[in-house]
C-alpha positions in Angstrom: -5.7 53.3 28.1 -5.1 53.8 24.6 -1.5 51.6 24.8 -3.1 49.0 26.8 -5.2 48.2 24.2 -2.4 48.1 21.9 -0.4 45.8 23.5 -3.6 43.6 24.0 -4.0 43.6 20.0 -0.8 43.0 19.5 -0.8 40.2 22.1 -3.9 38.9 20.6 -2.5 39.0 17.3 0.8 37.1 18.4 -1.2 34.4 19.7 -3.6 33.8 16.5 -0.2 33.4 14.2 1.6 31.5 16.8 -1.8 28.9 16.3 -1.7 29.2 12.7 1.5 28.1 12.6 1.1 25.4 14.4 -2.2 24.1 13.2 0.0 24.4 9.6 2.7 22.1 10.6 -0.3 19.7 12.1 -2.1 19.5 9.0 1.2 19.1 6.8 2.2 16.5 9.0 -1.2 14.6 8.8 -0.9 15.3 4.7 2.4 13.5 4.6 0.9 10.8 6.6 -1.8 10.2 4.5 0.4 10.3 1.6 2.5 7.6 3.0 -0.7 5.2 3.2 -2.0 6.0 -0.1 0.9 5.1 -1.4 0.9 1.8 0.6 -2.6 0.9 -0.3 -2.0 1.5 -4.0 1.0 -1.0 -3.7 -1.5 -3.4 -2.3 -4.1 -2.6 -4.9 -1.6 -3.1 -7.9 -0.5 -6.4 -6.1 -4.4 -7.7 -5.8 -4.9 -6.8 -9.3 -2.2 -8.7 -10.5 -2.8 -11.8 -8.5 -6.8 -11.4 -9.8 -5.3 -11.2 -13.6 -3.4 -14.7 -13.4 -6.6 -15.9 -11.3 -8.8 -14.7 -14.2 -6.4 -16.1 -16.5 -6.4 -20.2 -14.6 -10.4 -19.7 -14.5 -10.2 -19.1 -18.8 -7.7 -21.7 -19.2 -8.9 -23.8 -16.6 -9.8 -26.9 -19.3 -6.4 -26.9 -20.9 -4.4 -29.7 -20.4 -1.3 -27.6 -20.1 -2.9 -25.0 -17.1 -3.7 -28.1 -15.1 -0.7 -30.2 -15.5 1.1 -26.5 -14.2 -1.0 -26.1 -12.0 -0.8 -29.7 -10.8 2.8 -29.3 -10.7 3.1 -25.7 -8.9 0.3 -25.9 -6.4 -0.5 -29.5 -5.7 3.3 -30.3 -5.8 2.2 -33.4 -8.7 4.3 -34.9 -10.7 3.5 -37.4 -14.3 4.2 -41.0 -13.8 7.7 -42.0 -14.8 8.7 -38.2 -14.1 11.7 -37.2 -11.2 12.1 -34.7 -9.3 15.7 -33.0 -7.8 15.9 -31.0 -4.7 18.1 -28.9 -4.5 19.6 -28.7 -1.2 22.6 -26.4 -1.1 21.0 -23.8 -0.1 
């Protein structure tokens, strides 16, 4: 009786590292994969703040005469009178 419940324990045993192996490689895998996105997001996050910095900046500078003729030029595609405009298109 006494070696039954040996190789019961030992069986027992077996089977609790065999699942604590696995559930090890799960959770590594799920910490790599969270990784991964916080790294993406934070790429996205340093991208949003620099597009809110030059939007901060047009909303300071929004009554200079030099931010809106760039931004009359860059957005709106404007141009001053008597000015022209080349295309390049060699491309």
């Amino acid at each position: 009786m006494r070696g039954r419940f040996n190789i019961f324990a030992k069986l027992v045993l077996l089977i609790l590292v065999v699942y604590a192996v696995v559930t090890l490689f799960n959770l590594r895998e799920k910490a790599d994969t969270a990784a991964e996105e916080n790294a993406s997001l934070q790429q996205q996050v340093d991208a949003l703040r620099v597009d809110n910095e030059e939007l901060e900046y047009e909303i300071a500078h929004s009554e200079d005469e030099e931010t809106k003729v760039e931004i009359a030029r860059d957005k709106l595609g404007l141009v001053l009178p008597g000015e022209k405009v080349f295309y390049n298109t060699a491309k």
